[in-house]
C-alpha positions as CSV (number, residue, x, y, z in Angstrom):
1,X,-60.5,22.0,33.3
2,X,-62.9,23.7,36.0
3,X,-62.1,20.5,38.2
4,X,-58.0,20.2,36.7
5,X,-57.8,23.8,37.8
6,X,-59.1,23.3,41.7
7,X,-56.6,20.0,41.9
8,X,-53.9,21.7,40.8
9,X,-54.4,24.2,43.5
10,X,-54.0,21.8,46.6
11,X,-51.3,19.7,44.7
12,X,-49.6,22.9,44.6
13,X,-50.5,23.8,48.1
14,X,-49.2,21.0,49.4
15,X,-45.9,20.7,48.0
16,X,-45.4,24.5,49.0
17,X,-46.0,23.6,52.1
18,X,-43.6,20.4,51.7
19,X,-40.7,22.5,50.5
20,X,-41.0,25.0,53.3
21,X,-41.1,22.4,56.1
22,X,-38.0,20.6,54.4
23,X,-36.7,24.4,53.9
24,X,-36.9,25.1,57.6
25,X,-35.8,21.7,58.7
26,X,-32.3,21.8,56.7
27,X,-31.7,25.4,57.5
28,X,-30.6,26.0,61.1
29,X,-32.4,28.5,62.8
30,X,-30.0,31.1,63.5
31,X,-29.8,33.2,67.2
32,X,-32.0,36.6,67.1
33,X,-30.2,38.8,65.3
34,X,-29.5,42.3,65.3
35,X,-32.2,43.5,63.4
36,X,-34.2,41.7,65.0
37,X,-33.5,42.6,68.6
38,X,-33.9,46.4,67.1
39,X,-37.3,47.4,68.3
40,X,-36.8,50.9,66.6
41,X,-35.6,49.2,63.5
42,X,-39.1,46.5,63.7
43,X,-41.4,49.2,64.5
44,X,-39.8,51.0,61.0
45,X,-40.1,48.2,58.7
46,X,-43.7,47.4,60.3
47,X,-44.3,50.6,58.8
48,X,-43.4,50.2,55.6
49,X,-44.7,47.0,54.6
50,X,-47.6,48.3,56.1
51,X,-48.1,50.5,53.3
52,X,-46.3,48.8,50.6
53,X,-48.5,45.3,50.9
54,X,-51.4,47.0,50.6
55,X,-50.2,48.4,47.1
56,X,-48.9,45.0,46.0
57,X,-52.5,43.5,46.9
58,X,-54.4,45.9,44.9
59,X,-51.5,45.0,42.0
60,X,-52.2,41.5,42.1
61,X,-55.9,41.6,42.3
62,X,-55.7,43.2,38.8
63,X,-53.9,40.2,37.4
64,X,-56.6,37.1,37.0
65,X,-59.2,39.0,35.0
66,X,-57.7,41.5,32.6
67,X,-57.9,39.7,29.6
68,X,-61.2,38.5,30.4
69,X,-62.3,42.2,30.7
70,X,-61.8,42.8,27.7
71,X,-63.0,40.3,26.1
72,X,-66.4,40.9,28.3
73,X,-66.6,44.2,26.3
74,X,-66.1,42.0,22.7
75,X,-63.0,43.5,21.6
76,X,-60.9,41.3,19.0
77,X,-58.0,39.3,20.1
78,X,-56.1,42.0,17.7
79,X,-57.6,45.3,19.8
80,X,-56.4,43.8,23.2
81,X,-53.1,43.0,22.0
82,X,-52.5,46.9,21.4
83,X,-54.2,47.5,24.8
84,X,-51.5,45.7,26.7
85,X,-48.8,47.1,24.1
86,X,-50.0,51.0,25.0
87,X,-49.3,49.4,28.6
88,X,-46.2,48.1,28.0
89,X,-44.9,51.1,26.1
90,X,-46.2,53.4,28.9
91,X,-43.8,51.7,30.7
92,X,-41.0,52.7,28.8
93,X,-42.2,56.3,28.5
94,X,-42.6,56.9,32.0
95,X,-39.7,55.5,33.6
96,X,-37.2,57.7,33.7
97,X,-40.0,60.0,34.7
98,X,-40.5,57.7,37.7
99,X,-37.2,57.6,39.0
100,X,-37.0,61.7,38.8
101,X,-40.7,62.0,40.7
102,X,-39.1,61.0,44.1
103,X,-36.3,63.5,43.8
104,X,-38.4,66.7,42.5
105,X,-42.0,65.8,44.4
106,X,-40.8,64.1,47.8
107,X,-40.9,60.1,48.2
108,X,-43.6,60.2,50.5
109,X,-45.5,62.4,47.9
110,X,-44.6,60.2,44.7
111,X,-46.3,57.2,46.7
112,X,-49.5,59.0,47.2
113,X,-49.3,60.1,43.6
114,X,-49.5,56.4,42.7
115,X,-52.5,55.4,44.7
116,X,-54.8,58.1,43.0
117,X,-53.1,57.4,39.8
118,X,-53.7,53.4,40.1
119,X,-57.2,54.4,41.2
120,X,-58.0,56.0,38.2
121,X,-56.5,53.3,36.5
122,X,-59.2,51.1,37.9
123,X,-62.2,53.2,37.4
124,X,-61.4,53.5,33.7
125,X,-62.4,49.7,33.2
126,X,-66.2,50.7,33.9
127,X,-66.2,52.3,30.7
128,X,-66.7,50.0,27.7
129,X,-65.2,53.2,25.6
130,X,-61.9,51.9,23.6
131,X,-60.2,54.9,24.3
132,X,-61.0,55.3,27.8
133,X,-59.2,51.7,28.1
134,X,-56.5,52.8,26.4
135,X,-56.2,56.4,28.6
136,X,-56.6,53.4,31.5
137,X,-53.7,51.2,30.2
138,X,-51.3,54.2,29.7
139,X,-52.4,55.2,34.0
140,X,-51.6,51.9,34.3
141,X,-48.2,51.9,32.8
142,X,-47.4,55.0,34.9
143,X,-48.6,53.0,38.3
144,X,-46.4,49.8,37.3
145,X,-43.2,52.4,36.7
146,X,-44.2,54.3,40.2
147,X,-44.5,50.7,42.3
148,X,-41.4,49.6,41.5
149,X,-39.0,52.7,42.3
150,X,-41.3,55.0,44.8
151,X,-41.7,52.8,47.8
152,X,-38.3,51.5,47.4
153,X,-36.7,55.1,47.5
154,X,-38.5,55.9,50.3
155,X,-37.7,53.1,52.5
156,X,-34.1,53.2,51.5
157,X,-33.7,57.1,51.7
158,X,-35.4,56.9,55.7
159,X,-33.2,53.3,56.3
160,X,-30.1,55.2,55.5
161,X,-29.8,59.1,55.6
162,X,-32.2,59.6,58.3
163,X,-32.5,56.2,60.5
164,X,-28.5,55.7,59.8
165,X,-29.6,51.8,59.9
166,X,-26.9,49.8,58.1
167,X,-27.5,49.1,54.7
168,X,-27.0,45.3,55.1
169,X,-30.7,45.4,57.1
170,X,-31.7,46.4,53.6
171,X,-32.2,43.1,52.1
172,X,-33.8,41.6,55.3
173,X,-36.9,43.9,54.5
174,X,-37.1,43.3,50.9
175,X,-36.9,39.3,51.7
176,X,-39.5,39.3,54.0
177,X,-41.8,41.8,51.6
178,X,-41.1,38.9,49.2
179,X,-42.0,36.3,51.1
180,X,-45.5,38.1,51.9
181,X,-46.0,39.0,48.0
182,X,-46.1,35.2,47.0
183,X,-49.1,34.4,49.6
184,X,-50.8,37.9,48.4
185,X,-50.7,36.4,45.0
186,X,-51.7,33.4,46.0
187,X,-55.0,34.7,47.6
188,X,-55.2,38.0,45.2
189,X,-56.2,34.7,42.8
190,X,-59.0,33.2,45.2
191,X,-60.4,36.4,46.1
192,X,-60.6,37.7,42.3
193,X,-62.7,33.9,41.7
194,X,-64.7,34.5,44.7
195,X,-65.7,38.3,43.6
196,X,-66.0,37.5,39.8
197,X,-67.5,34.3,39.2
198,X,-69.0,32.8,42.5
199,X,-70.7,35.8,43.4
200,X,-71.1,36.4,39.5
201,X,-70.6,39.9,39.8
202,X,-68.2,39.9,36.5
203,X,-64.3,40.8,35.9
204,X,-64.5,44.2,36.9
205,X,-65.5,43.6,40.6
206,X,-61.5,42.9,40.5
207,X,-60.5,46.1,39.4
208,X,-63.4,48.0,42.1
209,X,-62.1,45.8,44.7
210,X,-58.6,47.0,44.5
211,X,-59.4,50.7,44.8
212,X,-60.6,50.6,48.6
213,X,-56.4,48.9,49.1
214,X,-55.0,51.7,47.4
215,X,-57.5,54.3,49.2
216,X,-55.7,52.4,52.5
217,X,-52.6,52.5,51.2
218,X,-52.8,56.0,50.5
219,X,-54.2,56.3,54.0
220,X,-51.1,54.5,55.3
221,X,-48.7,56.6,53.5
222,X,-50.4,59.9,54.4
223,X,-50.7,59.7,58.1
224,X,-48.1,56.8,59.7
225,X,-45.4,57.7,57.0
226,X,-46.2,61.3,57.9
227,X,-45.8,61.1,61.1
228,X,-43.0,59.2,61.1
229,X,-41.0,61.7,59.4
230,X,-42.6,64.5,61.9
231,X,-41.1,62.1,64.5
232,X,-37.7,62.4,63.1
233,X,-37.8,66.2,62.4
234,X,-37.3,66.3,59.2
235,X,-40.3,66.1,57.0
236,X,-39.7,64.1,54.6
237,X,-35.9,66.0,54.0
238,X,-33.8,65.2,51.0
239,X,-29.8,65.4,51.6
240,X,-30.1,68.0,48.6
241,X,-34.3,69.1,48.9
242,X,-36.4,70.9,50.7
243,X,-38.9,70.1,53.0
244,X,-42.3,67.6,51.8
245,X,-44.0,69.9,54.6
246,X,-42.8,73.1,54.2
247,X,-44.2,76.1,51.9
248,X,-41.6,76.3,49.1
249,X,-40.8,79.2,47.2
250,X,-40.7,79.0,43.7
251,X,-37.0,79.3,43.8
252,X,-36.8,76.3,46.0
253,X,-39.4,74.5,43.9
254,X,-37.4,75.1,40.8
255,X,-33.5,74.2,42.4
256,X,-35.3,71.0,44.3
257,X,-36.5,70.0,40.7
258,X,-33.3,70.7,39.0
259,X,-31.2,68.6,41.4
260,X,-33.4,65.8,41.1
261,X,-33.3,65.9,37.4
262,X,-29.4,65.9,37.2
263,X,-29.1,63.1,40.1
264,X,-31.2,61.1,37.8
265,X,-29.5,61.7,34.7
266,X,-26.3,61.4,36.6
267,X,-26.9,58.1,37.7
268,X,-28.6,56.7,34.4
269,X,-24.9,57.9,33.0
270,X,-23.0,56.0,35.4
271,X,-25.2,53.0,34.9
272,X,-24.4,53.1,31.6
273,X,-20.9,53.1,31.8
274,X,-21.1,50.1,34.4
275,X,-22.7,48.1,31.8
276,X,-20.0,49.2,29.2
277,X,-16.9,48.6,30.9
278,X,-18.0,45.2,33.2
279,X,-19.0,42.5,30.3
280,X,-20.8,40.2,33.5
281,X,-23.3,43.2,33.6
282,X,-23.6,43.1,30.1
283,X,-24.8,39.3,29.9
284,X,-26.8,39.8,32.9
285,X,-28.4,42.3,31.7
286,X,-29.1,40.4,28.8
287,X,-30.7,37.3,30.4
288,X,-33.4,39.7,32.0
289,X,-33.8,41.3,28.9
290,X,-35.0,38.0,27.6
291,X,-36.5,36.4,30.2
292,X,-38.9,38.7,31.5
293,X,-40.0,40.2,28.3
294,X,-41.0,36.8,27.3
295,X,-43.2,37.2,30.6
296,X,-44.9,39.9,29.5
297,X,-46.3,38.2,26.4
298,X,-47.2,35.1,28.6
299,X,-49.2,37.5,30.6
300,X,-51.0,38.4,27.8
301,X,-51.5,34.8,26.6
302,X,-52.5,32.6,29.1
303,X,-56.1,34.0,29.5
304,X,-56.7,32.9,25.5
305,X,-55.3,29.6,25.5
306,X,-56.9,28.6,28.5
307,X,-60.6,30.8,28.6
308,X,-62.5,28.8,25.3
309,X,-61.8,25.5,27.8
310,X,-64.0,26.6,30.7
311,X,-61.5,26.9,33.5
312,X,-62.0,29.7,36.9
313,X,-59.5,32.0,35.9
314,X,-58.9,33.0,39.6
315,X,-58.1,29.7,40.4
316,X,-55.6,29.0,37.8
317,X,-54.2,32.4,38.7
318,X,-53.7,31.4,41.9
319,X,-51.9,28.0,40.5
320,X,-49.9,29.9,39.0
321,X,-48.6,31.9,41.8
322,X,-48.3,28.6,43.8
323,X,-46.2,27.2,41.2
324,X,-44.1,30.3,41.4
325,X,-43.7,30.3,45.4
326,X,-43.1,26.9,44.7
327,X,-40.1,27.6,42.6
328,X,-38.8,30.6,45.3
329,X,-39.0,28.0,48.1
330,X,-36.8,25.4,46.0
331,X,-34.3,27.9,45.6
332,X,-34.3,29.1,49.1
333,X,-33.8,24.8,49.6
334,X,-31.2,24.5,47.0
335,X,-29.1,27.0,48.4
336,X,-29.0,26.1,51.3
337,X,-26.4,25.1,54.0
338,X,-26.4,21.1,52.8
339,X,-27.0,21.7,49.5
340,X,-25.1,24.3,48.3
341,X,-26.1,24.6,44.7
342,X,-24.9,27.9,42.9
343,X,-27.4,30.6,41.9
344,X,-26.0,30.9,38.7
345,X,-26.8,27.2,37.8
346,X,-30.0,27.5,39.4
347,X,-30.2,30.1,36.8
348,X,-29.2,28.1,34.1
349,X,-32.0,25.6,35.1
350,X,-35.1,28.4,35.6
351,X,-33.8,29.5,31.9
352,X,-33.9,25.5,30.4
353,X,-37.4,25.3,32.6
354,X,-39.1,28.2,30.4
355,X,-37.7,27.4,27.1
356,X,-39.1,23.4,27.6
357,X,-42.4,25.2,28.8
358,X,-42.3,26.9,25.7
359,X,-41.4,24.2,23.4
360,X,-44.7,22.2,25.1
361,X,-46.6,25.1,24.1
362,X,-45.3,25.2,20.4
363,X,-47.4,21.7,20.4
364,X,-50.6,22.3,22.9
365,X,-51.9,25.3,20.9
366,X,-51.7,23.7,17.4
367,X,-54.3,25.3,15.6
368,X,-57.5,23.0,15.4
369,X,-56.0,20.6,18.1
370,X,-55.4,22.2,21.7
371,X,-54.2,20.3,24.3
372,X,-55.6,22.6,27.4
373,X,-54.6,20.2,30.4
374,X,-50.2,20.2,29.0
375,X,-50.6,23.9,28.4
376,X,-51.8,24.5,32.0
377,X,-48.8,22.2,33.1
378,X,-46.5,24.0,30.6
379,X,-47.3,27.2,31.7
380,X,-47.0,26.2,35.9
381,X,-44.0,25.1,34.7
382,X,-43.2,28.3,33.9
383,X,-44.1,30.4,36.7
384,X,-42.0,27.4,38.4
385,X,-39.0,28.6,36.4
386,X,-39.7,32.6,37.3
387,X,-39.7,31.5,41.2
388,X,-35.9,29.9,40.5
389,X,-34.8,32.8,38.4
390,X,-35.6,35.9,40.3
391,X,-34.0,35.3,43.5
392,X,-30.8,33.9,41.5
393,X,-30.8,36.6,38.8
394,X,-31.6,39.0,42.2
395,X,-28.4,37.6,43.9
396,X,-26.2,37.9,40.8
397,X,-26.8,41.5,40.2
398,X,-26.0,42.3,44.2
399,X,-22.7,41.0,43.3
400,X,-22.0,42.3,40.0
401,X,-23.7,45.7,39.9
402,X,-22.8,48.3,42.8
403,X,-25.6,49.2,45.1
404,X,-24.9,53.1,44.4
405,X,-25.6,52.3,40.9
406,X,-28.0,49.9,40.7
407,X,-30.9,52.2,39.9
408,X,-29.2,53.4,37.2
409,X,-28.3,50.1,35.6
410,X,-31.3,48.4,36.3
411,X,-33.1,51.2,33.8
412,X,-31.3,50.4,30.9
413,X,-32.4,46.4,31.4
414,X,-35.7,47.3,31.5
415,X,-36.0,49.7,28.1
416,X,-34.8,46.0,25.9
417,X,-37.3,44.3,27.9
418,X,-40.3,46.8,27.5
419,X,-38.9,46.9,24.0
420,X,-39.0,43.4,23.0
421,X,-42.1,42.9,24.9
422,X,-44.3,45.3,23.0
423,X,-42.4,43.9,19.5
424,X,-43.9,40.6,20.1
425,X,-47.3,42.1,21.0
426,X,-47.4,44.0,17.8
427,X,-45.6,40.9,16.0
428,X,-49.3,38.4,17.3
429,X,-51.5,41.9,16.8
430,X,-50.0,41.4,12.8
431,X,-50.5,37.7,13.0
432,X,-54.3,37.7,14.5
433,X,-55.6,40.5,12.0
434,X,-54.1,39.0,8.7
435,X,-55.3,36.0,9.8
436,X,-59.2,36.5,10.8
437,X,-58.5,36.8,14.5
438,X,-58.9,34.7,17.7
439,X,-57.4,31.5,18.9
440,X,-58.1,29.9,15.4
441,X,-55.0,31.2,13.5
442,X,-51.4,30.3,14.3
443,X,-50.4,33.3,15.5
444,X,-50.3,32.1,19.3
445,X,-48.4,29.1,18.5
446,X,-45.9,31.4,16.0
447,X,-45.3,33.6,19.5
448,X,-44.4,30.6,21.9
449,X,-42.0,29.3,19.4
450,X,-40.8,32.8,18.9
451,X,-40.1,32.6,23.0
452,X,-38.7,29.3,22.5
453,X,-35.9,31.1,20.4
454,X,-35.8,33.8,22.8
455,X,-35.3,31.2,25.4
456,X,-32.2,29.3,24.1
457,X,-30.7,33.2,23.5
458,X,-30.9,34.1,27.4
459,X,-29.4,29.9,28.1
460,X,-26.6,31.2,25.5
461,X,-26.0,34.5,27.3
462,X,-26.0,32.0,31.0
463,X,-23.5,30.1,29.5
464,X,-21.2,33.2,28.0
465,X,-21.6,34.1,32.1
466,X,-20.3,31.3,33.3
467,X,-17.4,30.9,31.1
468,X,-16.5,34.7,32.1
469,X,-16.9,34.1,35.7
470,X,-15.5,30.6,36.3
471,X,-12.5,31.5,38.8
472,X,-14.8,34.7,40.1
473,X,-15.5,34.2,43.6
474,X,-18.0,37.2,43.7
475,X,-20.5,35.1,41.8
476,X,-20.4,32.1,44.4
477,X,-22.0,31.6,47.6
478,X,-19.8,32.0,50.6
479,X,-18.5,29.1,52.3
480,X,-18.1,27.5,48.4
481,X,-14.7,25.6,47.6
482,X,-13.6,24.3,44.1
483,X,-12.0,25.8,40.4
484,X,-13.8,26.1,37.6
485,X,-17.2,26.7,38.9
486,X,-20.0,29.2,39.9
């Protein structure tokens, strides 16, 4: 596996690098644009990814060697499983406290409240103290919930209300923060190997390594995003808050905090009732559900299929990732301008793509019998599959689901997906302790077929979409001819 592992890695490498060249050859390079002959809105969204890169880097770092961590400490198969699941369900809890932290604290304050908070998250795994993981995983469920809806208020609050840049720039910045998160993966992966097993200084260095990117993170968001706002006068200014950098009365203080609570509430209401009365939403909604919770438990169960066989974790992380920008690169290809394949069958394919990978994995991890070298190919497969899915599922909900309420929509498919998720967990923590634990018992094979099923759900709820939204040009590309199709 050690030397299956480093092959895989420049196979992967090189057809990356094959599907970008072929990308960029069959796209046409299109005359500088507006955005980008904006120096005021460059030098903004320099800013930003400024800061937010760093916090995805110290994300990914954490990835290779979790599992491993704990299984460095000798905690049971059984005990991890509720570790991740206190994650998982930290998640849920802390959500919709997420999305109101921007309104009542200040953006720029929320983000500097996730650094320390993810900081803390990563000095807790110096302790070998159960609890003191656990207290570690639930920080860690808070920092997952922050990541995702902090940096993105703030960029999208100073893009619109205060820059007044058009919204249609939006995207432009997320796609290129995209682009840059596959490679950070990609290295996250190398760099983890390098710290934890070629310098043999154990899975924790990881964890220690991310803190100094979140300190200049923190660093990033304190003093450029400061000034920024200083620059514009307003100080980090909600429409309907007061000042990040003003003294506040405790009236203020209170009526800041009670708008932001209603403006959340109001639009977890109106996403609700967008997923009610719009059936599309529904399905969508649906196929995430399923999908990515079915990510989670992979997560979780890679590192224990793949560990007893001797492999550098950091290196098949890193295949991993390659696989995945692999599978965003592909899509970027299949789209495009000769191709013209529709996202929503794209999607149909990345959903067929995990439930074979699953189906392989029903048979690799047979109890007494693994096959190491088809799961490692089952689960790049996989990651193959999430680089298809997420920029089609991504496209499909721009179209179905309005920007103003996306948020709020976007909420309710994450509590079925934290849901199912940590149900599965507890369903292979159930499994592992009635059977005597560890890789041994069926319980790992039991939760891959389990995903199988999950799987052919999502294809069903792909299918219900496309019968719903055959003559619906919103759910095509542009420039698209032709009845009866996506």
């Amino acid at each position: 596996m050690f030397v299956t592992a480093y092959f895989a890695l420049v196979v992967l490498a090189g057809l990356c690098i094959g599907l970008e060249l072929a990308s960029r050859r069959l796209s046409p390079q299109q005359a500088a644009t507006t955005t980008v002959a904006n120096p005021a809105f460059c030098r903004f969204q320099s800013l930003f990814l400024r800061g937010y890169l760093l916090a995805l880097w110290a994300d990914w770092l954490q990835g290779p060697y979790l599992y491993k961590l704990y299984r460095h400490y000798s905690f049971l198969e059984s005990q991890i499983a509720i570790l991740y699941v206190c994650g998982l369900a930290s998640c849920i809890l802390f959500t919709p406290v997420a999305g109101w932290l921007p309104q009542a604290l200040g953006r720029r304050r929320t983000c500097l409240i996730f650094c320390l908070v993810y900081s803390a998250c990563c000095i807790t795994k110096l302790s070998r103290d159960y609890f003191v993981l656990i207290l570690g995983r639930i920080l860690g469920g808070l920092s997952t919930s922050l990541l995702t809806t902090s940096f993105e208020s703030w960029y999208i609050h100073r893009h619109v209300d205060v820059h007044d840049f058009p919204k249609e720039w939006i995207p432009a910045t997320f796609g290129k923060a995209a682009n840059w998160n596959h490679g950070l993966a990609v290295c996250a992966g190398l760099v983890a190997n390098l710290f934890a097993e070629w310098l043999d200084l154990g899975p924790v260095a990881p964890f220690l390594l991310a803190i100094p990117a979140l300190a200049a993170c923190g660093w990033v968001v304190l003093t450029d995003w400061g000034q920024e706002e200083k620059s514009e006068g307003v100080e980090g200014r909600d429409k309907n808050g007061p000042l990040l950098g003003a003294p506040h009365t405790g009236l203020s203080s209170a009526a800041g905090r009670s708008s932001g609570r209603a403006r959340f509430w109001r639009s977890c209401l109106e996403g609700l009732r967008c997923l009610r009365s719009d059936r599309r939403v529904l399905l969508l909604g649906g196929v995430q559900a399923l999908f990515e919770s079915v990510l989670y438990i992979f997560v979780f169960l890679w590192t224990p299929v793949l560990d007893p066989h001797g492999p550098p974790l950091g290196i098949v992380f890193s295949c991993l990732m390659a696989a995945g920008l692999a599978g965003s690169i592909l899509f970027r290809l299949a789209t495009s301008t000769r191709y013209r394949l529709q996202p929503a069958h794209l999607l149909c394919l990345a959903v067929l793509l995990a439930f074979f990978s699953f189906f392989m994995l029903t048979f690799s991890t047979a109890p007494g019998q693994p096959r190491p070298h088809e799961s490692l190919l089952a689960f790049l497969l996989l990651e193959l599959a999430c680089g298809l899915y997420f920029p089609a599922v991504s496209f499909l909900q721009g179209r179905v689901i309005p920007v103003e309420l996306r948020a709020g929509v976007l909420a309710w498919f994450r509590l079925p997906l934290h849901l199912l998720a940590c149900l599965g967990l507890l369903a292979l923590h159930g499994e592992v302790s009635g059977t005597g634990g560890g890789e041994a018992g069926g319980g790992t094979r039991h939760m891959f077929a389990g995903c199988a099923g999950m799987m052919l759900a999502a294809l069903l709820a792909v299918v219900s979409l496309f019968t719903l939204g055959r003559n619906d040009a919103n759910l095509r590309l542009e420039g698209t001819r032709g009845e009866g199709e996506i």
